[in-house]
Steps between C-alpha positions, in 0.01 A plus 500: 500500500693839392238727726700824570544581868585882703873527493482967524446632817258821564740719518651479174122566393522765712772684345349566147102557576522899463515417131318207460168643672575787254552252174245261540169699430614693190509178257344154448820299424672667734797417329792759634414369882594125477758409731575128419632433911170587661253431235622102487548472826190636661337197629160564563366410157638130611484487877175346566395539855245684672242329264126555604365258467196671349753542208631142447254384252710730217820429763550173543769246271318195392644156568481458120368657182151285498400738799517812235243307283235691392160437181455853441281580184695761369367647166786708364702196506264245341440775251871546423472098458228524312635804232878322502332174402573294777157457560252404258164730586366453148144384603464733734311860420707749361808235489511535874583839544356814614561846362824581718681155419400356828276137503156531479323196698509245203885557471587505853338140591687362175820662594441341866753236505781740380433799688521296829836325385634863377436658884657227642818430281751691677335429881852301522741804382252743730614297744868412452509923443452551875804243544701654276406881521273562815166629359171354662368276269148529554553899461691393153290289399140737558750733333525346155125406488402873613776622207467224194262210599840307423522578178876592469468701160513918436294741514414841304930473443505652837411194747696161485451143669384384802523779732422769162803690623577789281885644371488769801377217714820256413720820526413578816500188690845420329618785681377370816608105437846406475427154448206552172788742391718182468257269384368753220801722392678408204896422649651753264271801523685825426273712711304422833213265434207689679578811298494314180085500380632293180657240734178527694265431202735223420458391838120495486487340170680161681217527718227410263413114587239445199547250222317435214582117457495406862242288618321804762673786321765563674859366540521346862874565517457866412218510727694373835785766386262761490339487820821456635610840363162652638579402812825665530328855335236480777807408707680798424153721521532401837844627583383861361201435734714456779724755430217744427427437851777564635491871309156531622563470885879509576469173664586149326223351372475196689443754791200655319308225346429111516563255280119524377548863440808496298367281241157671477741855435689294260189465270384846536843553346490268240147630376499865604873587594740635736344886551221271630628298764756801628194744526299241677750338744629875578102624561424177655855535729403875579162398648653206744826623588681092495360192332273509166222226481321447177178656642713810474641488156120482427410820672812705352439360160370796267493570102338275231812392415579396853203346605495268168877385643309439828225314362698271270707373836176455673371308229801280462501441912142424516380223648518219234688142620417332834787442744590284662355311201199355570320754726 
């Protein structure tokens, strides 16, 4: 397991937050403020204590990947079945589709079968991606459904795979994740990386799982790879979180918010971005003078913009699987 674990003291924190608190509102990327020490070896994103247990059904690690199996009907992906022939919705009205591409009834009982082996095809690397990188797996997994309905394709040129992660997106969290940086970046790049948007695009292009001879329509291989990657972008969206934090309140973020909390702030920041968890955690920080509960984040949350960011981590950390299993 290659989790990451707190190896910087406070103190060195300490010593640069005049211009961090300064930095970190004034751009989404926040790319002139990443300090590789801290932001890799903040731990909160990975230190999981403190759990309520109110939380654990989006929390807790299943024993193995048949606990992350869901039957979902999900009608943009038996439509995308259904328009990339994998699926054969002939008989049905309309050739199974509705105006918008998505399955009408007709196509989504025929595409059935398929749609519930497509949501369920990378349970295993959902799973080995906590091992291996440290992101919840329920949380990644509610991720990709809320994002693509696991179809690993693009979208509009803008949004790609899995997790529909755009070129800012990649940029960013390879500025906050030394190890997607080395998993991603070409060996002999001439200029950083996460400054590169051609590297990016190239990037994002690797990321597209779907195949047009494969049995399901996509390319299983490509698939694991991919949500492999996405884990170590939502990884590294997490290490701005935490840093963000930090700029936010002057304290380390481990100090400010739980384990629960982090994560929840780390999807705000995926969907909305960073103005949006500083401005919150700093309102939210103002109003209780010490720790930030989630309750808060709520009540300091303002803008449309915001409030979508909010919403989309509420949705993904709704109540959905039972745990313990069973219950």
């Amino acid at each position: 397991m290659s989790i990451h674990r707190d190896r910087v003291p406070v103190v060195i924190l300490a010593a640069i937050v005049a211009v961090l608190v300064f930095l970190s509102a004034v751009g989404f990327n926040l790319p002139n403020m990443r300090l590789t020490a801290s932001a890799q070896s903040l731990s909160t994103c990975l230190n999981r204590t403190n759990i309520d247990l109110n939380e654990m059904h989006w929390i807790y690690v299943p024993e193995s990947a048949a606990q992350l199996h869901t039957e979902e009907n999900y009608y943009f992906l038996a439509g995308q079945l259904i328009s990339n022939d994998v699926v054969d919705a002939s008989a049905c009205p309309s050739g199974g589709l509705t105006l918008n591409g998505y399955a009408n009834a007709c196509g989504m009982e025929t595409a059935k079968e398929k749609v519930v082996v497509l949501q369920n095809a990378v349970d295993e690397a959902i799973l080995k991606a906590y091992n291996d990188v440290g992101v919840p797996p329920v949380l990644l997994k509610q991720m990709i459904r809320t994002e693509s309905q696991f179809w690993p394709s693009y979208y509009s040129n803008t949004h790609y795979g899995y997790g529909h992660i755009t070129n800012i997106g990649m940029r960013n969290a390879l500025e906050w994740n030394v190890d997607l940086a080395n998993k991603v970046c070409p060996g002999t790049v001439g200029v950083a990386c996460s400054s590169s948007s051609t590297i990016a695009n190239e990037i994002l292009t690797s990321l597209v799982a779907t195949c047009a001879s494969c049995e399901y329509g996509i390319d299983l291989n490509n698939a694991t790879r991919s949500v492999d990657i996405l884990a170590e972008v939502v990884l590294g969206y997490c290490y701005q979180t935490a840093q963000l934090v930090f700029n936010a309140t002057g304290w380390h973020s481990s100090m400010v918010v739980d384990y629960a909390t982090i994560w929840k702030l780390t999807l705000m920041d995926y969907n909305a971005g960073s103005e949006c968890v500083f401005h919150a955690v700093a309102s939210a920080f103002k109003a209780t003078n010490g720790p930030v509960k989630w309750s808060d984040i709520t009540a300091h949350t303002t803008g449309e913009q915001c409030i979508r960011g909010l919403t989309y981590a509420n949705q993904i950390t709704a109540k959905y699987y039972n745990f313990p299993p069973g219950e």
